[in-house]
N, CA, C and O atoms as a GROMACS GRO file, in nm:
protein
  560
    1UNK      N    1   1.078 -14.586   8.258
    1UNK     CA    2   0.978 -14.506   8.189
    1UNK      C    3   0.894 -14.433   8.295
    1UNK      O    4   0.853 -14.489   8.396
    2UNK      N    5   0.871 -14.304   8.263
    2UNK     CA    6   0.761 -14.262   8.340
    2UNK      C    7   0.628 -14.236   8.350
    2UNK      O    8   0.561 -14.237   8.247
    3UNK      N    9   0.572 -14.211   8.461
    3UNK     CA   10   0.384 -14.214   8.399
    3UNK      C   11   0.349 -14.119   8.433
    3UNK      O   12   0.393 -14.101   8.546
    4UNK      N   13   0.273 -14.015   8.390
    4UNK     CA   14   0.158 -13.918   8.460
    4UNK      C   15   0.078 -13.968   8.509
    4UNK      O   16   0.014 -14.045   8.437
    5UNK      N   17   0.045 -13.958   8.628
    5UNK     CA   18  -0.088 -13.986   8.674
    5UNK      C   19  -0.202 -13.858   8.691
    5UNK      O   20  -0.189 -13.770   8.777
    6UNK      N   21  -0.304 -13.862   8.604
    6UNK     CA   22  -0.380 -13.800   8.613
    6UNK      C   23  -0.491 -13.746   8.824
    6UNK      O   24  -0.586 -13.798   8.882
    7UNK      N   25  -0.410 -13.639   8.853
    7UNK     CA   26  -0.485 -13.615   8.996
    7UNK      C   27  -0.628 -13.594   8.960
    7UNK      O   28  -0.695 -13.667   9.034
    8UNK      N   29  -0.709 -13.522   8.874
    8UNK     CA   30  -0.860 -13.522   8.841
    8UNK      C   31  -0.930 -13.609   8.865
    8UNK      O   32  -0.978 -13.677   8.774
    9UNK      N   33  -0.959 -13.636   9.008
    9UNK     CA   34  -1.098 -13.733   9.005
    9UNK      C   35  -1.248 -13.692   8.998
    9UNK      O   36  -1.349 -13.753   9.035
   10UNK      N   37  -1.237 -13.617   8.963
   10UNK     CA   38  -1.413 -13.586   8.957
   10UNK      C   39  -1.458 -13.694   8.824
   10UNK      O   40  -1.390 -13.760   8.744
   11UNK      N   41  -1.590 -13.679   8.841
   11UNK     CA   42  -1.686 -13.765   8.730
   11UNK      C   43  -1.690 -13.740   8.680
   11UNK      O   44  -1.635 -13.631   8.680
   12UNK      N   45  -1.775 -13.790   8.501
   12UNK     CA   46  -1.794 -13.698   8.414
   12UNK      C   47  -1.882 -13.622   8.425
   12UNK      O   48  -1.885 -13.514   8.366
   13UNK      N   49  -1.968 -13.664   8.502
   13UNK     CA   50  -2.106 -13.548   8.562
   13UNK      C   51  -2.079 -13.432   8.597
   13UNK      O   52  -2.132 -13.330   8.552
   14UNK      N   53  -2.003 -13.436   8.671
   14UNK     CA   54  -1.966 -13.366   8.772
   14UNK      C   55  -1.860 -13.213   8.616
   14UNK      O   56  -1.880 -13.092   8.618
   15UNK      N   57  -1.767 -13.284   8.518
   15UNK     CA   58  -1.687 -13.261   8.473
   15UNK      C   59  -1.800 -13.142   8.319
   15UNK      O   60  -1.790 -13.026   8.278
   16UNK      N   61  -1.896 -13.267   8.284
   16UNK     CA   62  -2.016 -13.182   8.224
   16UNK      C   63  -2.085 -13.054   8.272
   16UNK      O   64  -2.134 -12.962   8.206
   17UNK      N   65  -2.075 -13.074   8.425
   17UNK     CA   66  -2.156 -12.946   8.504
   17UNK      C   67  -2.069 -12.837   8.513
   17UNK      O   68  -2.112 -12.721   8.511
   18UNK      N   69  -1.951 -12.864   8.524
   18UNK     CA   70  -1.870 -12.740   8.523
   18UNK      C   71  -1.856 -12.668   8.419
   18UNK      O   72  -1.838 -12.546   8.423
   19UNK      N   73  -1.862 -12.756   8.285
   19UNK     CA   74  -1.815 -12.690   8.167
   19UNK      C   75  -1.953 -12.603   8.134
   19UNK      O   76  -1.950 -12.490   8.086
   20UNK      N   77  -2.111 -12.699   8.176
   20UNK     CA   78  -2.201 -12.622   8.149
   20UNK      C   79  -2.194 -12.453   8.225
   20UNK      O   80  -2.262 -12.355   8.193
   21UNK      N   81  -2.103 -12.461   8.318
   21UNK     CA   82  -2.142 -12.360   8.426
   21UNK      C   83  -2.040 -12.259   8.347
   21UNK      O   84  -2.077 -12.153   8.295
   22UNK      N   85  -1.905 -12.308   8.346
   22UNK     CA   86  -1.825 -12.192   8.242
   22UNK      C   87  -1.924 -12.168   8.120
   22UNK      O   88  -1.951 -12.049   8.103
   23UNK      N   89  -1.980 -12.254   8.036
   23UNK     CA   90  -2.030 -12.186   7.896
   23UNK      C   91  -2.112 -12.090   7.934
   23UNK      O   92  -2.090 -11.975   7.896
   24UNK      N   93  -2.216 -12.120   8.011
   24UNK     CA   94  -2.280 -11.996   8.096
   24UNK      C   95  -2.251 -11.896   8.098
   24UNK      O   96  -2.298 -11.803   8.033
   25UNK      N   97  -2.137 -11.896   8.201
   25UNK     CA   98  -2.105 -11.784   8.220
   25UNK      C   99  -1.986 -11.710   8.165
   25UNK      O  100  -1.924 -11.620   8.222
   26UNK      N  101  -1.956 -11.779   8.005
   26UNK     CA  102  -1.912 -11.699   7.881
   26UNK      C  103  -2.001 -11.645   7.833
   26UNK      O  104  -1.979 -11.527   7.808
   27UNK      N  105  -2.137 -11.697   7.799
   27UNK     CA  106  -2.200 -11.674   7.721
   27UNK      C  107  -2.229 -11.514   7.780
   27UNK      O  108  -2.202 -11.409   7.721
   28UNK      N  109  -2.292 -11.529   7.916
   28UNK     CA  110  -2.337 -11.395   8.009
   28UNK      C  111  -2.204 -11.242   7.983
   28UNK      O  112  -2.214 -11.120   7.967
   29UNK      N  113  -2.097 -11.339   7.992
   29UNK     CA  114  -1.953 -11.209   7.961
   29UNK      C  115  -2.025 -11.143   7.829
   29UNK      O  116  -2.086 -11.036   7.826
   30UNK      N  117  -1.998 -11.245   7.708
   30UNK     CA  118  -1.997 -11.195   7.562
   30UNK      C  119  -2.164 -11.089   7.547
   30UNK      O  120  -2.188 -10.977   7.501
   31UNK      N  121  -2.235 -11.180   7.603
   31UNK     CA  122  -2.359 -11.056   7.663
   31UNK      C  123  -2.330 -10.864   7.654
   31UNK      O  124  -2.354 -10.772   7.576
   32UNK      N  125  -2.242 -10.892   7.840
   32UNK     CA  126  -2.213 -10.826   7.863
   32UNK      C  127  -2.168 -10.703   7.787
   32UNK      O  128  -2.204 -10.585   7.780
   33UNK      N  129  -2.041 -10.804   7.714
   33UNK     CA  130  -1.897 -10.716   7.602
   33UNK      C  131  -2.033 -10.660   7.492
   33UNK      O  132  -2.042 -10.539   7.475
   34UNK      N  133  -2.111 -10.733   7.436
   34UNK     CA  134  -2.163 -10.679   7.349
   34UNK      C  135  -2.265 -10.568   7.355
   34UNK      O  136  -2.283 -10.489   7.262
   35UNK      N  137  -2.357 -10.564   7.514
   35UNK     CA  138  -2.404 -10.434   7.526
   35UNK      C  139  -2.296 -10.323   7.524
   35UNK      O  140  -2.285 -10.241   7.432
   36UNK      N  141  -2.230 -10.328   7.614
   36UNK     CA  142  -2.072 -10.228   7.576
   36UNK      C  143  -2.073 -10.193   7.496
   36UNK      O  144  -2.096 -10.072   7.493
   37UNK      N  145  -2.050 -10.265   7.363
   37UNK     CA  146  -1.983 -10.221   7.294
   37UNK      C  147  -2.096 -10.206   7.209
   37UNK      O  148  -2.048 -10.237   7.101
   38UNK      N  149  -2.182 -10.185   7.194
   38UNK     CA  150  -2.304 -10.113   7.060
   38UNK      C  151  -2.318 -10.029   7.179
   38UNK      O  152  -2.266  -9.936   7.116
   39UNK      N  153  -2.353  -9.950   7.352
   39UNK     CA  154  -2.379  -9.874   7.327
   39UNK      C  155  -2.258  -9.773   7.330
   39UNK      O  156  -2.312  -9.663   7.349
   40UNK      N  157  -2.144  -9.757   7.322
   40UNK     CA  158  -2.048  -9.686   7.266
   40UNK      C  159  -2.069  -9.636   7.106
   40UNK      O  160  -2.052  -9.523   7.061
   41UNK      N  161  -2.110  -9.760   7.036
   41UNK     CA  162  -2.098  -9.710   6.893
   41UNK      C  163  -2.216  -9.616   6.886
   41UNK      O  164  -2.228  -9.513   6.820
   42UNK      N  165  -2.307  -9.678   6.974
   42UNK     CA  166  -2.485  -9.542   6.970
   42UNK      C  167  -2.423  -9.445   7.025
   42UNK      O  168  -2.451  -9.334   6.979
   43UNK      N  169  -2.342  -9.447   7.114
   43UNK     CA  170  -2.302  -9.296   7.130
   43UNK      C  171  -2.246  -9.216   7.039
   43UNK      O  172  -2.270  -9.095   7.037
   44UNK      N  173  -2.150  -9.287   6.937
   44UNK     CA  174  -2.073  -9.209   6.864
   44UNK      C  175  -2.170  -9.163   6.750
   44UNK      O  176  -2.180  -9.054   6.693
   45UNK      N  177  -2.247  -9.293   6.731
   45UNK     CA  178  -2.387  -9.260   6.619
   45UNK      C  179  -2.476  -9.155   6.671
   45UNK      O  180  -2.568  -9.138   6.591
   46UNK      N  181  -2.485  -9.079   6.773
   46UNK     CA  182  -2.570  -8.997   6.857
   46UNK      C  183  -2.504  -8.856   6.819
   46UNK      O  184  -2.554  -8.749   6.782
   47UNK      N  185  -2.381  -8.893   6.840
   47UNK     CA  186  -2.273  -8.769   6.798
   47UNK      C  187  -2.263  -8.674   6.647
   47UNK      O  188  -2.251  -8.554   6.621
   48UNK      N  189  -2.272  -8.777   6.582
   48UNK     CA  190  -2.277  -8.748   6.434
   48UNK      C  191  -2.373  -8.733   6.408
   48UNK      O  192  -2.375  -8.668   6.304
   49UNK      N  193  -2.479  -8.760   6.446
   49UNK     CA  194  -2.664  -8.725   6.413
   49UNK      C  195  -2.598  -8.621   6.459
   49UNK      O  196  -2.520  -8.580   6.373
   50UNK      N  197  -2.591  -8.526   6.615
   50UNK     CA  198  -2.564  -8.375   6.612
   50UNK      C  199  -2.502  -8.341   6.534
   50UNK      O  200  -2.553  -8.239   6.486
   51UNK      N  201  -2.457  -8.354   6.510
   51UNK     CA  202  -2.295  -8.300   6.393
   51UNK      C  203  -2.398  -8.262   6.262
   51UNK      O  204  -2.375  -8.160   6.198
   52UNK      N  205  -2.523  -8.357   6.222
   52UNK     CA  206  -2.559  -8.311   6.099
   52UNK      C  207  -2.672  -8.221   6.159
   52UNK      O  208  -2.691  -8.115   6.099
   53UNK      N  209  -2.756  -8.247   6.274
   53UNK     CA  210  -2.806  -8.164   6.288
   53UNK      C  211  -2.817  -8.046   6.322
   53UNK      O  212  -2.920  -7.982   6.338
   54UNK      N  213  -2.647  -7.996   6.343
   54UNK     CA  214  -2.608  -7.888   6.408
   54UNK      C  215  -2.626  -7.813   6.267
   54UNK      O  216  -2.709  -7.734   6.222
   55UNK      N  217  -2.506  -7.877   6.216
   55UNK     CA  218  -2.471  -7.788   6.060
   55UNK      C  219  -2.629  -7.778   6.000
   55UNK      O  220  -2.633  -7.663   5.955
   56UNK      N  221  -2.755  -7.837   5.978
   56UNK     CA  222  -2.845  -7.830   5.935
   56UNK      C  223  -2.957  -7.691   6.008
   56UNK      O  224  -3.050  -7.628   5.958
   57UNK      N  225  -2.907  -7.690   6.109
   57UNK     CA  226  -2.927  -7.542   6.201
   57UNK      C  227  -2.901  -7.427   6.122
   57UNK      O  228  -2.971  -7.349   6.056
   58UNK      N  229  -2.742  -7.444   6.156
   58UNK     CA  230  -2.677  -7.340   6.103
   58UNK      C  231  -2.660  -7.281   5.947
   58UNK      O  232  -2.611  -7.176   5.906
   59UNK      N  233  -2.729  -7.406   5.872
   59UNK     CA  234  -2.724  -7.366   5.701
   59UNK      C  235  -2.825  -7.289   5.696
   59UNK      O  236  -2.831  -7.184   5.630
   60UNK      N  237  -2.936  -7.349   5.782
   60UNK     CA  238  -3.111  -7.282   5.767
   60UNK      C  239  -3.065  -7.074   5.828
   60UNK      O  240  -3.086  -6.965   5.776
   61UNK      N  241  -3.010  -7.112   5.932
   61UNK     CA  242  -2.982  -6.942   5.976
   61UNK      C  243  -2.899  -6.855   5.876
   61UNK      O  244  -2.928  -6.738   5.852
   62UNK      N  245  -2.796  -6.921   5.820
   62UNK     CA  246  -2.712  -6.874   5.734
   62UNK      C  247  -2.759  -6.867   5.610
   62UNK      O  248  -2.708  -6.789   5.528
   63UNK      N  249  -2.880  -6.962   5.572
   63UNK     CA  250  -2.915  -6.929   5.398
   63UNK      C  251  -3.053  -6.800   5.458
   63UNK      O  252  -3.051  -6.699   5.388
   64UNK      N  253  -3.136  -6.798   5.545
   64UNK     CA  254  -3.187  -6.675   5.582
   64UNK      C  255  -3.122  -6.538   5.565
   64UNK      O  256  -3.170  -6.440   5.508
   65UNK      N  257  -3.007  -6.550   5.624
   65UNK     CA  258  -2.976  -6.422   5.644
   65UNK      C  259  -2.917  -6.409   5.476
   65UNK      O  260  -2.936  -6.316   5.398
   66UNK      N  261  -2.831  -6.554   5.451
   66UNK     CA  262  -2.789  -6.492   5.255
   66UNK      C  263  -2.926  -6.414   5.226
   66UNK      O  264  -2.940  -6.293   5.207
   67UNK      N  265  -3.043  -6.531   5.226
   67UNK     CA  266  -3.136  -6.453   5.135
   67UNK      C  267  -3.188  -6.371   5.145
   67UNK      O  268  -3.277  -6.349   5.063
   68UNK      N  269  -3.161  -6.265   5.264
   68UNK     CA  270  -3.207  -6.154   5.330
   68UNK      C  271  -3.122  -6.064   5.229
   68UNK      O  272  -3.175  -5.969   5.172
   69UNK      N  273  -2.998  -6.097   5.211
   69UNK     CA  274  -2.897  -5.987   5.120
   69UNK      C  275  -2.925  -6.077   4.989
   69UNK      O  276  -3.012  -6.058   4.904
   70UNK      N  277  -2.884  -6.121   4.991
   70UNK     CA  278  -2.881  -6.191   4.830
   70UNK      C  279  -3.016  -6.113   4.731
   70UNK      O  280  -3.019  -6.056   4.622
   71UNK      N  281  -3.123  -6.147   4.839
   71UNK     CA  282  -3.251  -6.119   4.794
   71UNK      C  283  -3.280  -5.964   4.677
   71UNK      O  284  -3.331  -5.940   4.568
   72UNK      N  285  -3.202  -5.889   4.794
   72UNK     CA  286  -3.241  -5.777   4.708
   72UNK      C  287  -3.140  -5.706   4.610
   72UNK      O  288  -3.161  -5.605   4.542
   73UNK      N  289  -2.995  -5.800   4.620
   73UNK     CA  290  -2.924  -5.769   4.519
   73UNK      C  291  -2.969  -5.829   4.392
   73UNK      O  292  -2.962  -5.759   4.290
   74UNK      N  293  -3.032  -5.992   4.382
   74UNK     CA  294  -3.023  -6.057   4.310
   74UNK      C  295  -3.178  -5.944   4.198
   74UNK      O  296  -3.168  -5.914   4.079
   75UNK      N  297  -3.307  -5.909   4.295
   75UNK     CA  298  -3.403  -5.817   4.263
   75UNK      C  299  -3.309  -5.711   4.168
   75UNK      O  300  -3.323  -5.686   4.048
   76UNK      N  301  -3.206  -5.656   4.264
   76UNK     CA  302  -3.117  -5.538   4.194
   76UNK      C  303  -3.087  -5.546   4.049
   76UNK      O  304  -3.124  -5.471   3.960
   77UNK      N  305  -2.985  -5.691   4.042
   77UNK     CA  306  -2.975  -5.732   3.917
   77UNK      C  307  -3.058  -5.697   3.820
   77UNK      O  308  -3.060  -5.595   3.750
   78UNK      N  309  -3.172  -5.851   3.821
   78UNK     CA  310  -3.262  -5.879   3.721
   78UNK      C  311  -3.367  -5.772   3.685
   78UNK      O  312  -3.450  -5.769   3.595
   79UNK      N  313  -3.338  -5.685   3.783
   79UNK     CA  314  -3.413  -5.583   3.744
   79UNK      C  315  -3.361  -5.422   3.637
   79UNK      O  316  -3.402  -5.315   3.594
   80UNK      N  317  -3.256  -5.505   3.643
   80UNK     CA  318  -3.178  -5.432   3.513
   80UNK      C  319  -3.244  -5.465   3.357
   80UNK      O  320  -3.267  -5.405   3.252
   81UNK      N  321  -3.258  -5.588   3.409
   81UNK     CA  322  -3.294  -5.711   3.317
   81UNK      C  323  -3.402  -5.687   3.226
   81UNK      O  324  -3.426  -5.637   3.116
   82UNK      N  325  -3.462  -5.752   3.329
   82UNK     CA  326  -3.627  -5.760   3.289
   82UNK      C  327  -3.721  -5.630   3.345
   82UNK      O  328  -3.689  -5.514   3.371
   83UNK      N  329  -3.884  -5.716   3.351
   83UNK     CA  330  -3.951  -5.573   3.432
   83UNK      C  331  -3.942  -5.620   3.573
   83UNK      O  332  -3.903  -5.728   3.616
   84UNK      N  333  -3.987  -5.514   3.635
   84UNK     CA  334  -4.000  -5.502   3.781
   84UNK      C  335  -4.100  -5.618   3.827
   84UNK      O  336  -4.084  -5.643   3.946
   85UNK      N  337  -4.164  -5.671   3.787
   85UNK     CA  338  -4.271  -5.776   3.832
   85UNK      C  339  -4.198  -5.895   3.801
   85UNK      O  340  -4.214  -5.977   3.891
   86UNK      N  341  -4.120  -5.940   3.705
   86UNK     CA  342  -3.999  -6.054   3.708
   86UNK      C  343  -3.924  -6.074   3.819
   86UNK      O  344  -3.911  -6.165   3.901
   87UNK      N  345  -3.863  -5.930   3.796
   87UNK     CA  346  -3.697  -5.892   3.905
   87UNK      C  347  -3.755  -5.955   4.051
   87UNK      O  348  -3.673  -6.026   4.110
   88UNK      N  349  -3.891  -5.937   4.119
   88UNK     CA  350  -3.928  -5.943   4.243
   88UNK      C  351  -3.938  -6.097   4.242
   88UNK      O  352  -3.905  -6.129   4.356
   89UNK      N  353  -3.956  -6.171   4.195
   89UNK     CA  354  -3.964  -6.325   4.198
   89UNK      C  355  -3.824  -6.402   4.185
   89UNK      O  356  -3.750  -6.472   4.254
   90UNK      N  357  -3.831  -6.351   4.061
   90UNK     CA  358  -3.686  -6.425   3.994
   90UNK      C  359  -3.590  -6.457   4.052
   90UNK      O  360  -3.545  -6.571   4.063
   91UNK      N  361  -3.530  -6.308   4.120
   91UNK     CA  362  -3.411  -6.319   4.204
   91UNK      C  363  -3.451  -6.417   4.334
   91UNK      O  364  -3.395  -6.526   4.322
   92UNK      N  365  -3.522  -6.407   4.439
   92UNK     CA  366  -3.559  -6.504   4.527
   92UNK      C  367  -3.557  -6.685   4.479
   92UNK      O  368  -3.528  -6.780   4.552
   93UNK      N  369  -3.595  -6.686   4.346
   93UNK     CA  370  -3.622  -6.850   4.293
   93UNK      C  371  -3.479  -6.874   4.275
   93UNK      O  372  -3.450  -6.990   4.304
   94UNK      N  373  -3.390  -6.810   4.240
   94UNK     CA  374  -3.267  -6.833   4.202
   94UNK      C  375  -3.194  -6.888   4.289
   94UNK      O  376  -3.136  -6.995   4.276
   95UNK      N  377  -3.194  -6.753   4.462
   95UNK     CA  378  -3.130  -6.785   4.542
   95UNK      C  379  -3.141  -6.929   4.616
   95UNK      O  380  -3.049  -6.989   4.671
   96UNK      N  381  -3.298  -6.976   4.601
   96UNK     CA  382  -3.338  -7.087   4.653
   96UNK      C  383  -3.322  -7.193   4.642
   96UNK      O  384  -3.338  -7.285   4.722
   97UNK      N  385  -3.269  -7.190   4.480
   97UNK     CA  386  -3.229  -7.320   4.383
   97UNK      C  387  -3.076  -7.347   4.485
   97UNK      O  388  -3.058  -7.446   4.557
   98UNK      N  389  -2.985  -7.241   4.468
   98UNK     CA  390  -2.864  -7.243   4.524
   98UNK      C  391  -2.846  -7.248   4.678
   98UNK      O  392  -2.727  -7.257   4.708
   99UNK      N  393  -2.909  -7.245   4.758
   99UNK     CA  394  -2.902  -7.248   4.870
   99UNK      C  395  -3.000  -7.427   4.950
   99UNK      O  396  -2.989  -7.488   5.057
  100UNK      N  397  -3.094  -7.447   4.809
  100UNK     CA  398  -3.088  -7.550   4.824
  100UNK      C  399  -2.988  -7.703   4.781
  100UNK      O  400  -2.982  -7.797   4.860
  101UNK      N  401  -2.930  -7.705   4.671
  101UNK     CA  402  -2.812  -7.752   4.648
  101UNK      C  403  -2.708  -7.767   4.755
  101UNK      O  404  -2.664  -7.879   4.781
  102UNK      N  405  -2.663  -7.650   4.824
  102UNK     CA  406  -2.579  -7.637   4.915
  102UNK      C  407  -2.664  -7.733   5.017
  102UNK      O  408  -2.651  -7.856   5.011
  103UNK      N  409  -2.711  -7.700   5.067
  103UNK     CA  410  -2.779  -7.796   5.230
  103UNK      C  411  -2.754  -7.947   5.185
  103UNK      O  412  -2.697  -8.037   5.248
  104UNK      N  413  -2.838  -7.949   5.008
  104UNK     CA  414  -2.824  -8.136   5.011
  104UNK      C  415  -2.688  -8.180   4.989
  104UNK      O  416  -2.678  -8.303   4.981
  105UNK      N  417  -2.590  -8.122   4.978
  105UNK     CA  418  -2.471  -8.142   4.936
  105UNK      C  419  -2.421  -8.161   5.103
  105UNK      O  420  -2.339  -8.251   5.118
  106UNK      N  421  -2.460  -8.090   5.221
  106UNK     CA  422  -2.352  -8.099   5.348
  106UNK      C  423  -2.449  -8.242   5.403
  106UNK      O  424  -2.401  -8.349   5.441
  107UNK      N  425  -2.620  -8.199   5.392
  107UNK     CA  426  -2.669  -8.285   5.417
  107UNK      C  427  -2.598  -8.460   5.372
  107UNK      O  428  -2.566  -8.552   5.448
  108UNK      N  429  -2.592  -8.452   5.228
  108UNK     CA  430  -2.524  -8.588   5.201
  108UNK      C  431  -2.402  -8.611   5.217
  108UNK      O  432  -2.377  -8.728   5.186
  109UNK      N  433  -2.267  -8.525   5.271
  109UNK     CA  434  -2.188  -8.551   5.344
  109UNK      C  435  -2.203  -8.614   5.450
  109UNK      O  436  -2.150  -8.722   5.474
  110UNK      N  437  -2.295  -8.539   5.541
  110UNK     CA  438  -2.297  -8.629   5.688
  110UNK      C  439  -2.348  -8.716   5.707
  110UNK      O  440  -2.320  -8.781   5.808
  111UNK      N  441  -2.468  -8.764   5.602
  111UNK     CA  442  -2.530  -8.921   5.609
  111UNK      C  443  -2.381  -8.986   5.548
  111UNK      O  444  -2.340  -9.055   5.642
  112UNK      N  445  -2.297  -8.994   5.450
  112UNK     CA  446  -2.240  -9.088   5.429
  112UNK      C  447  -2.112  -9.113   5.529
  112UNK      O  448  -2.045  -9.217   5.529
  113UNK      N  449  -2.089  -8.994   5.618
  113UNK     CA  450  -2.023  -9.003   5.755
  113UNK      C  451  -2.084  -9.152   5.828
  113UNK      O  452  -2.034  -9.262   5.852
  114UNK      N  453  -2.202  -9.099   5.847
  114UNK     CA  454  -2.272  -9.227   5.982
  114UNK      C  455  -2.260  -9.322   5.935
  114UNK      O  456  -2.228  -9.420   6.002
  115UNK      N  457  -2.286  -9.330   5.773
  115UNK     CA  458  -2.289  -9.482   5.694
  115UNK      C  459  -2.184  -9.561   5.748
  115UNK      O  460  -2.210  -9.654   5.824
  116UNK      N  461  -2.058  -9.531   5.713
  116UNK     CA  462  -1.920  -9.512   5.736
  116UNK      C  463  -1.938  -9.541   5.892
  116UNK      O  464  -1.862  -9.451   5.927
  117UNK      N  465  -1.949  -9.556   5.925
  117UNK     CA  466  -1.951  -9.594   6.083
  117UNK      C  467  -2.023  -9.715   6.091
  117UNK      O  468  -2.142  -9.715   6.059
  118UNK      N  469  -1.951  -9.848   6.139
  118UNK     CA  470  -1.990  -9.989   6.116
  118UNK      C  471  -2.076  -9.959   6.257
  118UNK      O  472  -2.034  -9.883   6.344
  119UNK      N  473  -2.198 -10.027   6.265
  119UNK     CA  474  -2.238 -10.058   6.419
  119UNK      C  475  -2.263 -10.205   6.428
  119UNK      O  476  -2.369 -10.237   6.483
  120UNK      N  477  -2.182 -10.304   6.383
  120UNK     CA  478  -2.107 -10.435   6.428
  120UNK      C  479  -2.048 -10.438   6.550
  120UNK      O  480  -1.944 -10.372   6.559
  121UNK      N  481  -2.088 -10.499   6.652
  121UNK     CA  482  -1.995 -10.553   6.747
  121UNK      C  483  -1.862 -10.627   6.728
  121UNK      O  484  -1.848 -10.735   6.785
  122UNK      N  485  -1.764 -10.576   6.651
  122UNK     CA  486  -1.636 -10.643   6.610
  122UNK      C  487  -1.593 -10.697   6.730
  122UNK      O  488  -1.605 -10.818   6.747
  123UNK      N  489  -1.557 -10.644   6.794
  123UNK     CA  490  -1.506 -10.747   6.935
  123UNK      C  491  -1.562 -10.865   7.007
  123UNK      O  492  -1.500 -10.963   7.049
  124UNK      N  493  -1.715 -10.833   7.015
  124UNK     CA  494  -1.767 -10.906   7.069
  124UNK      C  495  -1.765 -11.019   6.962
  124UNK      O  496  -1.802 -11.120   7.021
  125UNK      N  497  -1.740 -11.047   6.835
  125UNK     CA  498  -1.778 -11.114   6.765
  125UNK      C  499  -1.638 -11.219   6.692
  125UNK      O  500  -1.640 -11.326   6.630
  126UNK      N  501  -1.530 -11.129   6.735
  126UNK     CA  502  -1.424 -11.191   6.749
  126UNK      C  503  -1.397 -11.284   6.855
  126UNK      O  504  -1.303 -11.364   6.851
  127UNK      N  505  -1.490 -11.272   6.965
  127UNK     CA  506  -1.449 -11.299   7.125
  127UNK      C  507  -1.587 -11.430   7.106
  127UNK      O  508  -1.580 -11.552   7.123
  128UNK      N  509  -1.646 -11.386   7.086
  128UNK     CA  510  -1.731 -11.527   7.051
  128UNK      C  511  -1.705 -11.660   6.936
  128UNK      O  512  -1.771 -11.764   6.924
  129UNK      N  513  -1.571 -11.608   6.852
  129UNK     CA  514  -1.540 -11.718   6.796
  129UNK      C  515  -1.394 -11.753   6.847
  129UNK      O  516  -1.330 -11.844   6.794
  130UNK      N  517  -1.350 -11.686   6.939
  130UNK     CA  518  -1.239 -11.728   7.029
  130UNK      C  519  -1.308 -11.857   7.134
  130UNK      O  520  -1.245 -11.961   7.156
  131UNK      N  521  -1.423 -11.834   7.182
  131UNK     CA  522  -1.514 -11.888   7.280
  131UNK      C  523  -1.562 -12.007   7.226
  131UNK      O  524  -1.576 -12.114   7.285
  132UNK      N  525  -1.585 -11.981   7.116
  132UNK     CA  526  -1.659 -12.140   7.043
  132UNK      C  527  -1.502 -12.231   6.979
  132UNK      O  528  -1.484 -12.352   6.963
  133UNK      N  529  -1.436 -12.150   6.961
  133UNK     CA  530  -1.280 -12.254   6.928
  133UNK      C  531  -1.249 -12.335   7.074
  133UNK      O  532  -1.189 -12.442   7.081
  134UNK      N  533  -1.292 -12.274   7.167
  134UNK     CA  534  -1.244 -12.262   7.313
  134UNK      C  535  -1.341 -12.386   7.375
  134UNK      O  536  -1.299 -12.478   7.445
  135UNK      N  537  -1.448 -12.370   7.342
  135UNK     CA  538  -1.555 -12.474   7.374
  135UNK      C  539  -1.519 -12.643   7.305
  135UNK      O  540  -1.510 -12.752   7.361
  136UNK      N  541  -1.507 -12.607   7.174
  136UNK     CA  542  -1.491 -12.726   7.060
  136UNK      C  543  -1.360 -12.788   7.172
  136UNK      O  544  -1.378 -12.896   7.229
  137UNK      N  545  -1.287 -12.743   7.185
  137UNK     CA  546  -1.124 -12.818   7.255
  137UNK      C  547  -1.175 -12.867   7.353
  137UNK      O  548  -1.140 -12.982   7.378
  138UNK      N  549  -1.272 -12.804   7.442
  138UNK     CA  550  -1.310 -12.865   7.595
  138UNK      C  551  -1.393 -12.989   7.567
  138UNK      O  552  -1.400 -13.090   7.637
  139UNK      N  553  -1.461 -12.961   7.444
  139UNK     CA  554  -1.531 -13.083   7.391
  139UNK      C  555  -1.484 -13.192   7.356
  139UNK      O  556  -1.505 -13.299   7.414
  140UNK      N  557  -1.407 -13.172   7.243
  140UNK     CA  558  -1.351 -13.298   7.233
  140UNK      C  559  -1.192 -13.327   7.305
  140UNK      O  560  -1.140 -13.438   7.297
   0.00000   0.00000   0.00000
């Protein structure tokens, strides 16, 4: 029959201090992994804030200049319509209704973009229950 003989002579002291010194310095890694990795996701969350605040630029310049034309066709219109003291209001309230609709409509596209973007540390959080399965074995 044969035997293993265990070569490990250290103590258990000695055997406790090491493991304290690895948990340590898992714990310091998963640290690490987890600043990483939220500020990547703030970056991408940084990204998409521009993204809405770009398009939110560009709706404000673009519903200006509509209502620069719109303005005095829509006057043109209603002034078929009604009297001249209507036509000068009317058409402007109209365009405003519609040009506001439009903004909250891209506007609530791009908030439910960012929503849509988890800012969970998935890795790090996978890697910390790899670490605590990892610990429990060294334990017992």
């Amino acid at each position: 029959m044969r035997r293993i003989i265990d070569t490990d002579l250290r103590s258990f002291g000695e055997l406790l201090t090491d493991l304290r010194y690895e948990a340590t310095h898992l714990v310091r890694r998963e640290i690490d992994l987890a600043k990483a990795e939220m500020t990547e996701k703030s970056k991408q969350a940084v990204q998409h804030s521009k993204a809405i605040l770009a398009g939110a630029a560009i709706g404000i310049m673009a519903g200006l200049t509509l209502c620069l034309t719109l303005a005095a066709a829509a006057f043109a219109l209603f002034a078929l319509f009604t009297p001249v003291a209507v036509a000068i209001w009317l058409g402007p309230l109209v365009l405003t209704i519609v040009l506001g609709v439009a903004a909250w409509l891209a506007i609530r596209a791009g908030l439910k973009r960012l929503q849509a973007q988890r800012m969970r540390p998935d890795q790090t959080a996978d890697s910390l229950q790899e670490n605590q399965q990892w610990l429990q074995e060294k334990v017992s």
